[in-house]
C-alpha positions in Angstrom: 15.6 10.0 30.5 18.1 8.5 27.4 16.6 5.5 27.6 12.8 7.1 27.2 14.7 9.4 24.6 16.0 6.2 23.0 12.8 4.4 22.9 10.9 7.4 21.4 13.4 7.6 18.9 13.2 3.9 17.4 9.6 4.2 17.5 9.6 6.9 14.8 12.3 5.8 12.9 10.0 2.0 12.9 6.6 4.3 11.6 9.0 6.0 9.1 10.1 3.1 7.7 6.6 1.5 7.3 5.3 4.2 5.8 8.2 4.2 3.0 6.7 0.5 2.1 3.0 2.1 0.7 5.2 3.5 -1.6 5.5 0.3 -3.5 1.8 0.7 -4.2 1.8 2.8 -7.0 -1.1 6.1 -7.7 -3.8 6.1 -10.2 -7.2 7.5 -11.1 -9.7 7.0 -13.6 -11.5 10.0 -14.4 -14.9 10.0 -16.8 -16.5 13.4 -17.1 -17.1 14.8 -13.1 -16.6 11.3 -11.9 -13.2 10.1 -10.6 -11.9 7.2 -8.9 -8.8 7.2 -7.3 -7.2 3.2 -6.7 -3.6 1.8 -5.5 -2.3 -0.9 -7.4 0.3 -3.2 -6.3 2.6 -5.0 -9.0 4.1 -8.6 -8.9 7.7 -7.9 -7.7 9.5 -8.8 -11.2 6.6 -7.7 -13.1 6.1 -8.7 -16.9 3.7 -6.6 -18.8 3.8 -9.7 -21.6 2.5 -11.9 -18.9 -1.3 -12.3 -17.9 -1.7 -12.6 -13.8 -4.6 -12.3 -11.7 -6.3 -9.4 -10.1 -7.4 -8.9 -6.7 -9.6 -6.4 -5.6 -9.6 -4.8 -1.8 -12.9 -2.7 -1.1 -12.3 -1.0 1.5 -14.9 0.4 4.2 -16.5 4.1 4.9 -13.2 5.3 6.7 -10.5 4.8 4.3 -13.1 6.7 1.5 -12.0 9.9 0.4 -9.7 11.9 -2.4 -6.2 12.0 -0.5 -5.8 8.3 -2.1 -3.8 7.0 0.8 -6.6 6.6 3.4 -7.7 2.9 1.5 -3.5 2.3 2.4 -4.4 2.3 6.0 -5.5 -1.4 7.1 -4.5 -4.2 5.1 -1.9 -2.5 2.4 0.9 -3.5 4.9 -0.3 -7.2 4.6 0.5 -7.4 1.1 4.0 -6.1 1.6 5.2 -8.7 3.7 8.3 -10.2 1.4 6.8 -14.1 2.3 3.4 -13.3 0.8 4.9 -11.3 -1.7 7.1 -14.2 -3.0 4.3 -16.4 -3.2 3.0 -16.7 -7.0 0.1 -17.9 -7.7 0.2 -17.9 -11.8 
């Protein structure tokens, strides 16, 4: 039964500690009139706001639509975490 308790245990503290990663991806909405758009945006780790980089948009499908602004977090987003593809520059 410890070990079971055990095992639960690390398997929380493992979704706990992925979910503290979307927060790298920082909130923002655009809002014309009635319309709004809510987006994520991930920075360059060491970002320069003097230097030009590229942009890459992710459209995500029909299920990660809504207002909540963390549903389009929930395939893919974790991807772009990883520190290896995060180191990579391409500018």
């Amino acid at each position: 039964m410890k070990k079971f308790f055990l095992a639960i245990c690390l398997l929380v503290a493992a979704q706990i500690s992925n979910a503290q990663d979307l927060k790298k991806f920082d909130k923002g909405n655009f809002i014309k009139g009635k319309d709004s758009i809510y987006y994520r945006i991930l920075f360059p780790e060491n970002f320069n706001p003097i230097q030009k980089y590229p942009v890459l948009f992710v459209l995500h499908g029909r299920g990660e639509s809504g207002s909540d602004n963390e549903k389009q977090l929930t395939h893919g987003a974790k991807l772009f975490l990883k520190d290896d593809v995060r180191a990579k520059t391409m500018w």
